[in-house]
N, CA and C atoms of all chains as a GROMACS GRO file, in nm:
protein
  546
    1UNK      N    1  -0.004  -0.147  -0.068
    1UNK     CA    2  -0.029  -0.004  -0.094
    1UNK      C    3   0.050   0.036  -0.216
    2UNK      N    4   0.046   0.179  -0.280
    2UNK     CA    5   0.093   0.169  -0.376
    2UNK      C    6   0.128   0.315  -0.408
    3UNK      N    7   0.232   0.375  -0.425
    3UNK     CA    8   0.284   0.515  -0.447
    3UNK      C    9   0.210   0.580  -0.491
    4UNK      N   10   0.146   0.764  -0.475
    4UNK     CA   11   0.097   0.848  -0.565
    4UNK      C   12   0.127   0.979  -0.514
    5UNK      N   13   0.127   1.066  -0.607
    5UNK     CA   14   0.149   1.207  -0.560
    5UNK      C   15  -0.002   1.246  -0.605
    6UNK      N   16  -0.014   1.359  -0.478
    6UNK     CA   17  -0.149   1.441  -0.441
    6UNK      C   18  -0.135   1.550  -0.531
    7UNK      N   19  -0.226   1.545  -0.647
    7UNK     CA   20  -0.238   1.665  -0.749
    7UNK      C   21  -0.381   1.749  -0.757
    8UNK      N   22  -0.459   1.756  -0.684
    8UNK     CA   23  -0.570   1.810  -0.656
    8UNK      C   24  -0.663   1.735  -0.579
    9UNK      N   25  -0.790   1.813  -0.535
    9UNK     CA   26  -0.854   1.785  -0.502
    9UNK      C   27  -1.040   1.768  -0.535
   10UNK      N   28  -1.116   1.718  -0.519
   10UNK     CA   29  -1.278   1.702  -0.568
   10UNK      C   30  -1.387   1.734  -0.489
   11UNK      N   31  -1.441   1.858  -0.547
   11UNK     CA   32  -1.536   1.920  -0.437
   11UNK      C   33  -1.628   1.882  -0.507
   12UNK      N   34  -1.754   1.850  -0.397
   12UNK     CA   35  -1.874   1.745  -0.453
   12UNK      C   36  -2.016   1.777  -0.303
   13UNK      N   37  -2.065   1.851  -0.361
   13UNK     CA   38  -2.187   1.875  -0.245
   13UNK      C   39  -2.297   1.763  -0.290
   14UNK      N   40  -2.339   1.704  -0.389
   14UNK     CA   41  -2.411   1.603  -0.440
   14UNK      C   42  -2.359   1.467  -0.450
   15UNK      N   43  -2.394   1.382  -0.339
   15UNK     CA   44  -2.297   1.260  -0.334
   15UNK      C   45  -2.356   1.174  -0.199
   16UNK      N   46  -2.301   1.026  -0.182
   16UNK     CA   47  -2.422   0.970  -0.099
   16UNK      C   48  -2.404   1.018   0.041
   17UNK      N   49  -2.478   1.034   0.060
   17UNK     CA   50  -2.466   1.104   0.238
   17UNK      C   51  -2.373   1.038   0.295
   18UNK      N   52  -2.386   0.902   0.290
   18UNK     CA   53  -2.220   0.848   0.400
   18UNK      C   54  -2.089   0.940   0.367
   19UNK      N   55  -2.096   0.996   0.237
   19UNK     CA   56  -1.936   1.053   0.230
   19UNK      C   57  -1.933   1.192   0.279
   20UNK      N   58  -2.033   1.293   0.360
   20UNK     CA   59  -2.010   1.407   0.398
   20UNK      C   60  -1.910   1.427   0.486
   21UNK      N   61  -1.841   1.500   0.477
   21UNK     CA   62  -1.698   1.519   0.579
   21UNK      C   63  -1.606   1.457   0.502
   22UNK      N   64  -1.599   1.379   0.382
   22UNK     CA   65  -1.464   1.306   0.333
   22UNK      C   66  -1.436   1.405   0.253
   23UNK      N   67  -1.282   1.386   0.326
   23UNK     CA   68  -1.186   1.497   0.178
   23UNK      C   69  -1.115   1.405   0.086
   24UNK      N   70  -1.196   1.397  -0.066
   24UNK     CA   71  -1.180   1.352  -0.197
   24UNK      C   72  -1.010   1.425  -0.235
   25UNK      N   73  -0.876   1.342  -0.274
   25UNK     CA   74  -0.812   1.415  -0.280
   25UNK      C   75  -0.749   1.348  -0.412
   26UNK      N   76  -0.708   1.399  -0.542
   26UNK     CA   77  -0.699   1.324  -0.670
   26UNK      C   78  -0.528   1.277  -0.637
   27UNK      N   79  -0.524   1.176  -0.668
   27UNK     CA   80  -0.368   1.098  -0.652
   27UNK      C   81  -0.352   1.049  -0.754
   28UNK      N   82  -0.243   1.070  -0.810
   28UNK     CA   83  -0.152   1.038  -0.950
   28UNK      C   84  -0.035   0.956  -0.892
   29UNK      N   85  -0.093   0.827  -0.967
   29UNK     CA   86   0.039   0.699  -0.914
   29UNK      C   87   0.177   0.736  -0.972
   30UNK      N   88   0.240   0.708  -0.883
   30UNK     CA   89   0.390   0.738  -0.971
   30UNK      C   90   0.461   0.624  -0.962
   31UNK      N   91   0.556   0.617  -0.986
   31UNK     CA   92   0.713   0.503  -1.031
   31UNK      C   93   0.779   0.540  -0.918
   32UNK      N   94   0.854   0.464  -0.880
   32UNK     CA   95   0.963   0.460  -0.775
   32UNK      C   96   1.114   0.600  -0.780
   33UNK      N   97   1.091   0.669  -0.893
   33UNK     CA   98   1.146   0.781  -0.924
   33UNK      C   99   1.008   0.852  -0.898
   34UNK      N  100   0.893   0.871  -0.843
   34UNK     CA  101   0.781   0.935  -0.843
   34UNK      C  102   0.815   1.026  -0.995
   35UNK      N  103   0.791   0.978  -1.072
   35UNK     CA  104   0.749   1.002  -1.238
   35UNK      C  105   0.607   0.970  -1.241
   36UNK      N  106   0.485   1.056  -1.281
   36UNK     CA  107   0.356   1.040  -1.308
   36UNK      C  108   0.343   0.890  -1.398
   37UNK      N  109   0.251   0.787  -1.352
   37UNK     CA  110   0.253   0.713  -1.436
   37UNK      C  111   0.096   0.734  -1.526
   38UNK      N  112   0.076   0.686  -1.585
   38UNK     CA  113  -0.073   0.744  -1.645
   38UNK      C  114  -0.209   0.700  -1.603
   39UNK      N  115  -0.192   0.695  -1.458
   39UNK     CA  116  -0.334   0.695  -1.444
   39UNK      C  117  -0.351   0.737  -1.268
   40UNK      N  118  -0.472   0.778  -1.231
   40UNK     CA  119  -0.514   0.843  -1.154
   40UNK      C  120  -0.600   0.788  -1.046
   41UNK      N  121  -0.640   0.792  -0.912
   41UNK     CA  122  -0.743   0.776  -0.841
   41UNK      C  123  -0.820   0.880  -0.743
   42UNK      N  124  -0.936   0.855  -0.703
   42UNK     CA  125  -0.931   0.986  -0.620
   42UNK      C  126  -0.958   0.886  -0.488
   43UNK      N  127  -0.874   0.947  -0.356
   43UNK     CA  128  -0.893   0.888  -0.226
   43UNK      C  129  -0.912   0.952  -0.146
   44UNK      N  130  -0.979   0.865  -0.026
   44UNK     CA  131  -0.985   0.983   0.092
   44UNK      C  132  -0.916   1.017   0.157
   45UNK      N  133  -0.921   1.117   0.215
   45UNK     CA  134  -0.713   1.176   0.309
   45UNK      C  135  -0.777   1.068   0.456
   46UNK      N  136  -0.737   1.001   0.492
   46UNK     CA  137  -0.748   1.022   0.644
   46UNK      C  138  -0.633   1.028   0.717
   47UNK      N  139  -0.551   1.111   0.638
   47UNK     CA  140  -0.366   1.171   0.740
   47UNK      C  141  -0.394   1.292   0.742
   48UNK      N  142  -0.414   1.382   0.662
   48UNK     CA  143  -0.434   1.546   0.638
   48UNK      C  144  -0.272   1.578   0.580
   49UNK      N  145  -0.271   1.527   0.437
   49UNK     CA  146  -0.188   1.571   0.322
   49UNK      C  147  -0.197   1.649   0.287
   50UNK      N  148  -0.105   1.734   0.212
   50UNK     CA  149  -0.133   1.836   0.119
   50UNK      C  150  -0.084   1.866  -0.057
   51UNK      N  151  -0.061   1.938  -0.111
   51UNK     CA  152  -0.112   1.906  -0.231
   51UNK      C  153   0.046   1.852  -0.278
   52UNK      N  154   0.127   1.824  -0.357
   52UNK     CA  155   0.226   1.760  -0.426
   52UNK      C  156   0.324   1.671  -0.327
   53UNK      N  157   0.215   1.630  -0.217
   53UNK     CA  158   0.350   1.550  -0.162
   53UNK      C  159   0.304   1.384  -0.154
   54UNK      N  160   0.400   1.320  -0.150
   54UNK     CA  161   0.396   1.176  -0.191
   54UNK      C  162   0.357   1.091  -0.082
   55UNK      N  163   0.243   1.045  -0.152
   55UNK     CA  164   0.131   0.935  -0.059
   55UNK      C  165   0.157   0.824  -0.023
   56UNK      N  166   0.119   0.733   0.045
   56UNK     CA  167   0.049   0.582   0.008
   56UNK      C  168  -0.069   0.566   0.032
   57UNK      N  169  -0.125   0.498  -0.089
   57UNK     CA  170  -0.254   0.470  -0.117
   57UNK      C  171  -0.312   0.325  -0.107
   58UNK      N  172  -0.431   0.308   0.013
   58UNK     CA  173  -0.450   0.155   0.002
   58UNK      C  174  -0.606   0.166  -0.046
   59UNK      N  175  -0.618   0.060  -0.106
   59UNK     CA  176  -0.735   0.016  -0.189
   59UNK      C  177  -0.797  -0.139  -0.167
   60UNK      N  178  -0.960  -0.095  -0.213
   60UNK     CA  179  -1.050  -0.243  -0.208
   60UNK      C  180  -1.055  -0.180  -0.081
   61UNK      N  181  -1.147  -0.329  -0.022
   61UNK     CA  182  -1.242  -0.358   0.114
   61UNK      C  183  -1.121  -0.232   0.211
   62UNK      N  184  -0.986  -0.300   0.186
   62UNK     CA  185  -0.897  -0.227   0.341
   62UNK      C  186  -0.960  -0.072   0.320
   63UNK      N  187  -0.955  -0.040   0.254
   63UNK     CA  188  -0.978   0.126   0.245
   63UNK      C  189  -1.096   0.163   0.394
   64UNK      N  190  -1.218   0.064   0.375
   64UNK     CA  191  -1.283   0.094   0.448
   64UNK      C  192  -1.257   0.084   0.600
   65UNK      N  193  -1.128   0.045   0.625
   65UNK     CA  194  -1.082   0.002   0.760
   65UNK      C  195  -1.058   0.142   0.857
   66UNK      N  196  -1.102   0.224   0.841
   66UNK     CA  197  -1.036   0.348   0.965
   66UNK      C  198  -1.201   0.404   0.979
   67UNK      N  199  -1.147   0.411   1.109
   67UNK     CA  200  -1.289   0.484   1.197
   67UNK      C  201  -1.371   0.572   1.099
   68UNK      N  202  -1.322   0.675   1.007
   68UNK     CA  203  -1.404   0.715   0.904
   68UNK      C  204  -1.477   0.672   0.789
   69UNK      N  205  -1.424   0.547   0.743
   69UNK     CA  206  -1.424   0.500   0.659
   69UNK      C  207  -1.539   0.404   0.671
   70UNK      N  208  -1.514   0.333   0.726
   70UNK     CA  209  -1.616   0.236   0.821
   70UNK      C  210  -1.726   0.243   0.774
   71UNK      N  211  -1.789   0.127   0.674
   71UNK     CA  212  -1.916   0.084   0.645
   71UNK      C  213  -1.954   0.222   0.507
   72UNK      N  214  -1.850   0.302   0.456
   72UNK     CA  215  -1.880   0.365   0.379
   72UNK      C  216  -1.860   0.333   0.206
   73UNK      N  217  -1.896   0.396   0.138
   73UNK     CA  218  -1.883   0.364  -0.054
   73UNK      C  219  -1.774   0.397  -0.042
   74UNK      N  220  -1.612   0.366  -0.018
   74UNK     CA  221  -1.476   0.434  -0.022
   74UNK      C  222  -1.447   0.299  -0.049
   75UNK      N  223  -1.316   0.294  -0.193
   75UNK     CA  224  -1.244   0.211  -0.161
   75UNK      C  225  -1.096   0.245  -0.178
   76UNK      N  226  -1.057   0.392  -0.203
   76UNK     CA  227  -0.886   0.422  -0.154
   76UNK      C  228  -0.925   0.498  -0.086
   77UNK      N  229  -0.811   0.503  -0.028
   77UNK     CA  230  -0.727   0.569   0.100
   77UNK      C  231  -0.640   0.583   0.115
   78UNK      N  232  -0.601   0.733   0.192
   78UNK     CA  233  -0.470   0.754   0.177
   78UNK      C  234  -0.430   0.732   0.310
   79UNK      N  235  -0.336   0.650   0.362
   79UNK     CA  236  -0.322   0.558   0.492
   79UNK      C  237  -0.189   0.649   0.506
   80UNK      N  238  -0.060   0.713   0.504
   80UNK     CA  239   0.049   0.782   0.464
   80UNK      C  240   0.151   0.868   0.377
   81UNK      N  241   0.208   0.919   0.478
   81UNK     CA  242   0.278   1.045   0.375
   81UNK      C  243   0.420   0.996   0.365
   82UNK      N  244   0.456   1.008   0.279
   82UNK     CA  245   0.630   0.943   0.219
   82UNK      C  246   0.702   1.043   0.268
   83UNK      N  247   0.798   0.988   0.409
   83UNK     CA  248   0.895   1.095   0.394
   83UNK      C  249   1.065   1.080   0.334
   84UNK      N  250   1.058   0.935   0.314
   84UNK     CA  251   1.139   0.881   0.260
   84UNK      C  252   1.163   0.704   0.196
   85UNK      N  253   1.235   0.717   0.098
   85UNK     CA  254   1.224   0.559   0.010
   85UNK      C  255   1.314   0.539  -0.052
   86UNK      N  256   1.399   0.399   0.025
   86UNK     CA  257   1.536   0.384   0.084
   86UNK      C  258   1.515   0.209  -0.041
   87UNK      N  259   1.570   0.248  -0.166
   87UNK     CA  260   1.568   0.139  -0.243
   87UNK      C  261   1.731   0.085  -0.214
   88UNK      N  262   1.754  -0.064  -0.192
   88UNK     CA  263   1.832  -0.129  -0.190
   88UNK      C  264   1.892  -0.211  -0.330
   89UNK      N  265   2.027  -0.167  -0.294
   89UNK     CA  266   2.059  -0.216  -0.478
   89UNK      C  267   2.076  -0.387  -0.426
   90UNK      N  268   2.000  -0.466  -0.427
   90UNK     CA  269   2.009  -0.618  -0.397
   90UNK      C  270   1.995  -0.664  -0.556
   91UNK      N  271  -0.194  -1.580  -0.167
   91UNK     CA  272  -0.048  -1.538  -0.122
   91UNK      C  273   0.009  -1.534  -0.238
   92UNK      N  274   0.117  -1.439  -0.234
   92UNK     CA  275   0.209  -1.353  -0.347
   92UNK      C  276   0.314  -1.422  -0.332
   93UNK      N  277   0.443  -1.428  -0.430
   93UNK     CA  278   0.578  -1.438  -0.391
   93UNK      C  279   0.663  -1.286  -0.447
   94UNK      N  280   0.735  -1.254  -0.338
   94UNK     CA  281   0.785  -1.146  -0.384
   94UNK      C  282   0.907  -1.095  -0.311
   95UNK      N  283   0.988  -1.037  -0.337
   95UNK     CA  284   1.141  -0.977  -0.293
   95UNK      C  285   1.175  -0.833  -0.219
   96UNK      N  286   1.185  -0.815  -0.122
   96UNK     CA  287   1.216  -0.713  -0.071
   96UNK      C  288   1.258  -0.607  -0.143
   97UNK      N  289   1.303  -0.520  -0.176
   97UNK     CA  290   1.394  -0.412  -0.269
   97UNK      C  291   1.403  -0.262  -0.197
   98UNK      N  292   1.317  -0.253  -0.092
   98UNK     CA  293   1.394  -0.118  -0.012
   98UNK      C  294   1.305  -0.125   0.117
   99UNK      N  295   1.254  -0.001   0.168
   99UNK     CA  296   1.171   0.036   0.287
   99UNK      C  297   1.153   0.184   0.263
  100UNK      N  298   1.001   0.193   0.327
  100UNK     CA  299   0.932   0.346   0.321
  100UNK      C  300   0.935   0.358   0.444
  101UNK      N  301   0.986   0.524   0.464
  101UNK     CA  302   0.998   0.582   0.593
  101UNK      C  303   0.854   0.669   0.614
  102UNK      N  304   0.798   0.642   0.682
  102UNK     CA  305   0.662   0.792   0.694
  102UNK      C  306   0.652   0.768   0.864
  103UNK      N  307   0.679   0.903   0.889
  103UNK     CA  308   0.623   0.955   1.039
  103UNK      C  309   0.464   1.015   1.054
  104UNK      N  310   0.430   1.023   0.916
  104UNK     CA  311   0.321   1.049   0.920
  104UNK      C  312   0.171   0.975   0.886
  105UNK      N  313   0.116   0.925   0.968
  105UNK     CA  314   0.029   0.778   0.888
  105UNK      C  315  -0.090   0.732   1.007
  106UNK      N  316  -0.162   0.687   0.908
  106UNK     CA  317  -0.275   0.642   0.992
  106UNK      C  318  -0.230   0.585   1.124
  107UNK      N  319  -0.280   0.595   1.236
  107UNK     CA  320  -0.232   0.544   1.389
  107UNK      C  321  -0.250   0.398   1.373
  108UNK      N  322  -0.296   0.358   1.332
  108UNK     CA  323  -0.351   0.183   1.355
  108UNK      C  324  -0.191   0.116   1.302
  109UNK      N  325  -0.092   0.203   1.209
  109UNK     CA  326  -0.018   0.086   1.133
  109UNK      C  327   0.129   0.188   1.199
  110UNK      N  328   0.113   0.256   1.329
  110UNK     CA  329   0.227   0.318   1.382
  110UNK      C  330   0.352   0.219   1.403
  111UNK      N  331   0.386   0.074   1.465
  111UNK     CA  332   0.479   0.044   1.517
  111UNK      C  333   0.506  -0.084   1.400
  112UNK      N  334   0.484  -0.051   1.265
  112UNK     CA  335   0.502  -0.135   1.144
  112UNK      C  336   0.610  -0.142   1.048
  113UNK      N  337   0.699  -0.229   0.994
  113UNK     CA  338   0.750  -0.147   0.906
  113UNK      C  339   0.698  -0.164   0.792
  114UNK      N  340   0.734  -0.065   0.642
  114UNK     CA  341   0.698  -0.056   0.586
  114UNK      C  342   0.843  -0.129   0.479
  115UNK      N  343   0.801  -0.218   0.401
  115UNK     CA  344   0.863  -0.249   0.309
  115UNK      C  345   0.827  -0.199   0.137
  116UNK      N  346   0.928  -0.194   0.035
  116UNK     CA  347   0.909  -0.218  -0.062
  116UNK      C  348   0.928  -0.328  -0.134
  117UNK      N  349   0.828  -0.325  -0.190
  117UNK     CA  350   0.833  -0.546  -0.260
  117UNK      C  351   0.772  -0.531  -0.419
  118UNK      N  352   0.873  -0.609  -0.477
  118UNK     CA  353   0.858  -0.636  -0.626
  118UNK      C  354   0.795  -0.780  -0.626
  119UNK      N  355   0.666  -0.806  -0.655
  119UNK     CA  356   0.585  -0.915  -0.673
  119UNK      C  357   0.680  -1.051  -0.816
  120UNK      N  358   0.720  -1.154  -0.776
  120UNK     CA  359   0.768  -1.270  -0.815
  120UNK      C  360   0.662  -1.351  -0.916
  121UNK      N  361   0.730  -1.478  -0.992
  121UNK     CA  362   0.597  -1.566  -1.046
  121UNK      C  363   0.740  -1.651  -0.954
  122UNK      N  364   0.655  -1.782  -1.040
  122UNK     CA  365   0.738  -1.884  -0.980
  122UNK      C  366   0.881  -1.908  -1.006
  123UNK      N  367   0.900  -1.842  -1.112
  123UNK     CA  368   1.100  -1.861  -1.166
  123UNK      C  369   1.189  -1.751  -1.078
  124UNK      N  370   1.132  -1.687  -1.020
  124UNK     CA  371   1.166  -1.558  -0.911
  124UNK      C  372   1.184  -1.474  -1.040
  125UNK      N  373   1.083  -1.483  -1.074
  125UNK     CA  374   1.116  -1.341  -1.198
  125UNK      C  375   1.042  -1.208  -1.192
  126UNK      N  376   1.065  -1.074  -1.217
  126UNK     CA  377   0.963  -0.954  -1.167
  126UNK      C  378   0.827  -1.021  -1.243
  127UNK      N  379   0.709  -0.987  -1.192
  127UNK     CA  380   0.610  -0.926  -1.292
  127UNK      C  381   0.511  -0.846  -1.197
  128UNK      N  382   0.471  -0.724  -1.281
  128UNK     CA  383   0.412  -0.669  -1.216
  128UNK      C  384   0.447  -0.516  -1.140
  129UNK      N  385   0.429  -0.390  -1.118
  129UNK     CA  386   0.475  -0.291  -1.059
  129UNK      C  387   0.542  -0.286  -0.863
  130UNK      N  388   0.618  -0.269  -0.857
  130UNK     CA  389   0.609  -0.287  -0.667
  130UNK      C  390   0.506  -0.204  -0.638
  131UNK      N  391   0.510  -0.271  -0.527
  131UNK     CA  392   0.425  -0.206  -0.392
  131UNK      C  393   0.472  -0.191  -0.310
  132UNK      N  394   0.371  -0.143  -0.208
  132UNK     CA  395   0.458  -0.137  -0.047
  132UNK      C  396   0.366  -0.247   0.027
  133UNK      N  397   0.442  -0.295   0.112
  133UNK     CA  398   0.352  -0.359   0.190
  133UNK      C  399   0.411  -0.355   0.303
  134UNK      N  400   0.328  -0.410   0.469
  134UNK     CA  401   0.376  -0.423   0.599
  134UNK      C  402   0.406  -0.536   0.625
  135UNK      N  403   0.466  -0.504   0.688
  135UNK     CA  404   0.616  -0.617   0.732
  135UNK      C  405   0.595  -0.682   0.902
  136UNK      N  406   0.525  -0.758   0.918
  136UNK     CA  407   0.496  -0.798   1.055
  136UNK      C  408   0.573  -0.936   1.065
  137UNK      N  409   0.719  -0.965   0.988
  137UNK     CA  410   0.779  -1.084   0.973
  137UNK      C  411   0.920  -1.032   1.031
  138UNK      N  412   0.951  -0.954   0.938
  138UNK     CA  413   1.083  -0.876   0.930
  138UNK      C  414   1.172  -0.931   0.899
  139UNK      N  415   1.144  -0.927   0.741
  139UNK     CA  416   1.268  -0.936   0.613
  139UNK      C  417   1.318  -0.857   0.587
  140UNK      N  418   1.435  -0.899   0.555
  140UNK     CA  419   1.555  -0.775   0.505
  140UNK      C  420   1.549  -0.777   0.347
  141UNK      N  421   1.637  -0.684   0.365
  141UNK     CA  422   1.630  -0.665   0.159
  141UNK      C  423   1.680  -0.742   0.086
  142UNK      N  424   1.657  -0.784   0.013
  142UNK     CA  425   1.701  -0.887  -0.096
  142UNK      C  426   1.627  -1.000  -0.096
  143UNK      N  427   1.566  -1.032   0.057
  143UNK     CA  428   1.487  -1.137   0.072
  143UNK      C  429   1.361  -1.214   0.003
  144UNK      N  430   1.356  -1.348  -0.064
  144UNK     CA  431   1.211  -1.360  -0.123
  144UNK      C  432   1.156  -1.391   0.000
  145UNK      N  433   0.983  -1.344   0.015
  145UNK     CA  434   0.847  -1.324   0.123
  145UNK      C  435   0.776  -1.392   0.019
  146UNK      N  436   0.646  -1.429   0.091
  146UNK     CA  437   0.564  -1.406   0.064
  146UNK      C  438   0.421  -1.354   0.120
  147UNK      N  439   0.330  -1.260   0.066
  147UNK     CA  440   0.253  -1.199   0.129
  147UNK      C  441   0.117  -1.192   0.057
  148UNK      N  442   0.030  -1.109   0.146
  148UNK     CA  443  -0.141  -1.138   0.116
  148UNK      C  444  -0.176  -1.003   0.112
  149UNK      N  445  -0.307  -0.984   0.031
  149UNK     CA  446  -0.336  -0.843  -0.016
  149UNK      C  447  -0.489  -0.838  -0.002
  150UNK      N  448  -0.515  -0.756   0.024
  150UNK     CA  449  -0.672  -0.710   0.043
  150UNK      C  450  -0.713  -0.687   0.138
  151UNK      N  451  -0.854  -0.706   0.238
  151UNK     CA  452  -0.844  -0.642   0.345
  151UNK      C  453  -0.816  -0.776   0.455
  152UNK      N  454  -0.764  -0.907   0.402
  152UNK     CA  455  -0.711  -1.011   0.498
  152UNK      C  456  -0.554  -0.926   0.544
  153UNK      N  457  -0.454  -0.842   0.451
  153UNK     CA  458  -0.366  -0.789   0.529
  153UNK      C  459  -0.394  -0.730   0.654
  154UNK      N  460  -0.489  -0.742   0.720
  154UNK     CA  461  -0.519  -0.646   0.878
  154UNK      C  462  -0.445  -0.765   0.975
  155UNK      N  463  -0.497  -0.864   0.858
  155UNK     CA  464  -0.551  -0.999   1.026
  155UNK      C  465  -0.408  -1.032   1.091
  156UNK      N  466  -0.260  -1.029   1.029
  156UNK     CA  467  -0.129  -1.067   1.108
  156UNK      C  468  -0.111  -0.945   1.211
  157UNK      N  469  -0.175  -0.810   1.155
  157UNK     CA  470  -0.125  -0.671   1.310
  157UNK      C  471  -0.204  -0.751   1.423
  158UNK      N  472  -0.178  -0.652   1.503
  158UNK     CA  473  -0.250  -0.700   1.653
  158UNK      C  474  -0.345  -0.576   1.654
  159UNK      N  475  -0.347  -0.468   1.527
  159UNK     CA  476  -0.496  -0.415   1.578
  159UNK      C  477  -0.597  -0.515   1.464
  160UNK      N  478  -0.748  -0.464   1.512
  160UNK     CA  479  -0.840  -0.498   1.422
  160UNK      C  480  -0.852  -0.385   1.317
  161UNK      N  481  -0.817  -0.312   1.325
  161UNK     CA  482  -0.872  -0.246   1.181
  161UNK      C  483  -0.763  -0.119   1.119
  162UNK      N  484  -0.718  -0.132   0.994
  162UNK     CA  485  -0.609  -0.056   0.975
  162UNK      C  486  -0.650  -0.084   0.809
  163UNK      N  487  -0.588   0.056   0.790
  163UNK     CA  488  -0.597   0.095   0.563
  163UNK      C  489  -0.534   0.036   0.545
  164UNK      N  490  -0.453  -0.120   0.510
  164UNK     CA  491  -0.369  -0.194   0.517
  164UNK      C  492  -0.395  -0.294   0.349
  165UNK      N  493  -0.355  -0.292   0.241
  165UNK     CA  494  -0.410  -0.410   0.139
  165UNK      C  495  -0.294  -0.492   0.113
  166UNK      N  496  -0.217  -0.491   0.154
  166UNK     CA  497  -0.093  -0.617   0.176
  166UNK      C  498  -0.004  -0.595   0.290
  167UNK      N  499   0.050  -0.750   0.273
  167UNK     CA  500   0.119  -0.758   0.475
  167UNK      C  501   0.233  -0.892   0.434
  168UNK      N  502   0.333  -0.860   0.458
  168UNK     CA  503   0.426  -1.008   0.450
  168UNK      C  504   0.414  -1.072   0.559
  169UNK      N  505   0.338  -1.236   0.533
  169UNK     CA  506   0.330  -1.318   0.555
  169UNK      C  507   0.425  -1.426   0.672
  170UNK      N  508   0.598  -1.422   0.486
  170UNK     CA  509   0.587  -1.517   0.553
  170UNK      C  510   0.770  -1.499   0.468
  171UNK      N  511   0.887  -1.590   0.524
  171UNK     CA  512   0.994  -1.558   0.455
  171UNK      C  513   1.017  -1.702   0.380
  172UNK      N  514   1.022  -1.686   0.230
  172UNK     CA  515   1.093  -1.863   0.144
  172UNK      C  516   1.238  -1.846   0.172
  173UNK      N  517   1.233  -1.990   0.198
  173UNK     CA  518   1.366  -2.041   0.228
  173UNK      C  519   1.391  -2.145   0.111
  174UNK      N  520   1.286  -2.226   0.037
  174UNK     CA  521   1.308  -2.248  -0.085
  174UNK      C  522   1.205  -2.255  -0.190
  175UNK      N  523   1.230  -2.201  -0.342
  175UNK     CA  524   1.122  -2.281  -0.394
  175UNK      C  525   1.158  -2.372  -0.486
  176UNK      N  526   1.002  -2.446  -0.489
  176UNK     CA  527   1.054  -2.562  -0.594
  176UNK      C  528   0.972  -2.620  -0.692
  177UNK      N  529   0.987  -2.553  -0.836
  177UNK     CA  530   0.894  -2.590  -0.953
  177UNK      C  531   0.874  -2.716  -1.026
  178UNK      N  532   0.809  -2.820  -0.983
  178UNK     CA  533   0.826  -2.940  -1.046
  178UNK      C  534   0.800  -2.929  -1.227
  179UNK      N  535   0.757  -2.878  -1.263
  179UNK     CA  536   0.737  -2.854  -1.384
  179UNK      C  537   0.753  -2.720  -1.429
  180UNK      N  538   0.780  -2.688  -1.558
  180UNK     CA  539   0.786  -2.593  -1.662
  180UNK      C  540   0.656  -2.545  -1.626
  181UNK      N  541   0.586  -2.417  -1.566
  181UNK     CA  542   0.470  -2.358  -1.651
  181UNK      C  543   0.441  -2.364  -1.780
  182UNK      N  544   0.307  -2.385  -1.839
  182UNK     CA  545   0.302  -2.353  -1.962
  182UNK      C  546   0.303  -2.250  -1.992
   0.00000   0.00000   0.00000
């Protein structure tokens, strides 16, 4: 999985029918200081996040792994919310 | 399979149910000289390495198959813990 902060979201009434009910939510990967790194994805919530708080995002086939997801065109997901990240000086 | 080094742990109380009783590691992906390359990730920890430790682990949607559920948002999972490695040759 891979760090991002939740910076908006993508409203979309034209789109393939499997995705009705998915909330599109735009995630900006960050650095381990969550510093924006330059580039973006949009995923589906299936935690119920909200807007600037720090994700994890899984991607490819796993995405499709949660009861919503299941057999749909999705390949991120937002699988968790960061409530903390405990780097070890090793 | 990856080679890669422990370097912290993510705390979330909040997260998909399938990956509830997991931990969550942070891992800086290795080549063969144990050298960084590459950004960390997080991955799940169904081994349970400590920090500093070199793992190695698998990414995509084969990370489900070490949990004991079938289906979880999961794209990497540590494997497995090195105890040594050993490069017979120089990479080119």
């Amino acid at each position: 999985m891979t760090l991002g902060k939740v910076i908006g979201t993508v409203w979309s009434t034209r789109k393939d029918e499997a995705l009705v009910g998915a909330k599109f939510l735009i995630v900006q990967q960050v650095n381990l200081k969550y510093e924006a790194k330059d580039n973006f994805i949009v995923a589906v919530d299936s935690v119920g996040v909200g807007l600037n708080e720090i994700v994890l995002v899984a991607q490819g086939s796993s995405a499709r792994q949660t009861t919503f997801t299941r057999n749909k065109p999705i390949d991120a997901v937002i699988m968790a919310k960061v409530d903390k990240l405990d780097i070890s000086k090793v | 399979m990856v080679l890669g080094k422990v370097i912290g742990t993510i705390w979330a109380t909040k997260k998909y149910s399938a990956v509830n009783n997991y931990k969550m590691q942070l891992l800086q992906p290795l080549n063969a000289e144990l050298e960084n390359i590459g950004e960390p990730i997080i991955v799940l920890d169904t081994v349970g390495a400590g920090p500093g430790e070199i793992v190695y682990f698998i990414t995509s949607s084969e990370a489900v198959i070490p949990l004991d559920v079938n289906e979880a948002p999961v794209d990497a999972s540590i494997v497995g813990i090195v105890d040594y490695v050993n490069v017979e040759k120089k990479l080119a």
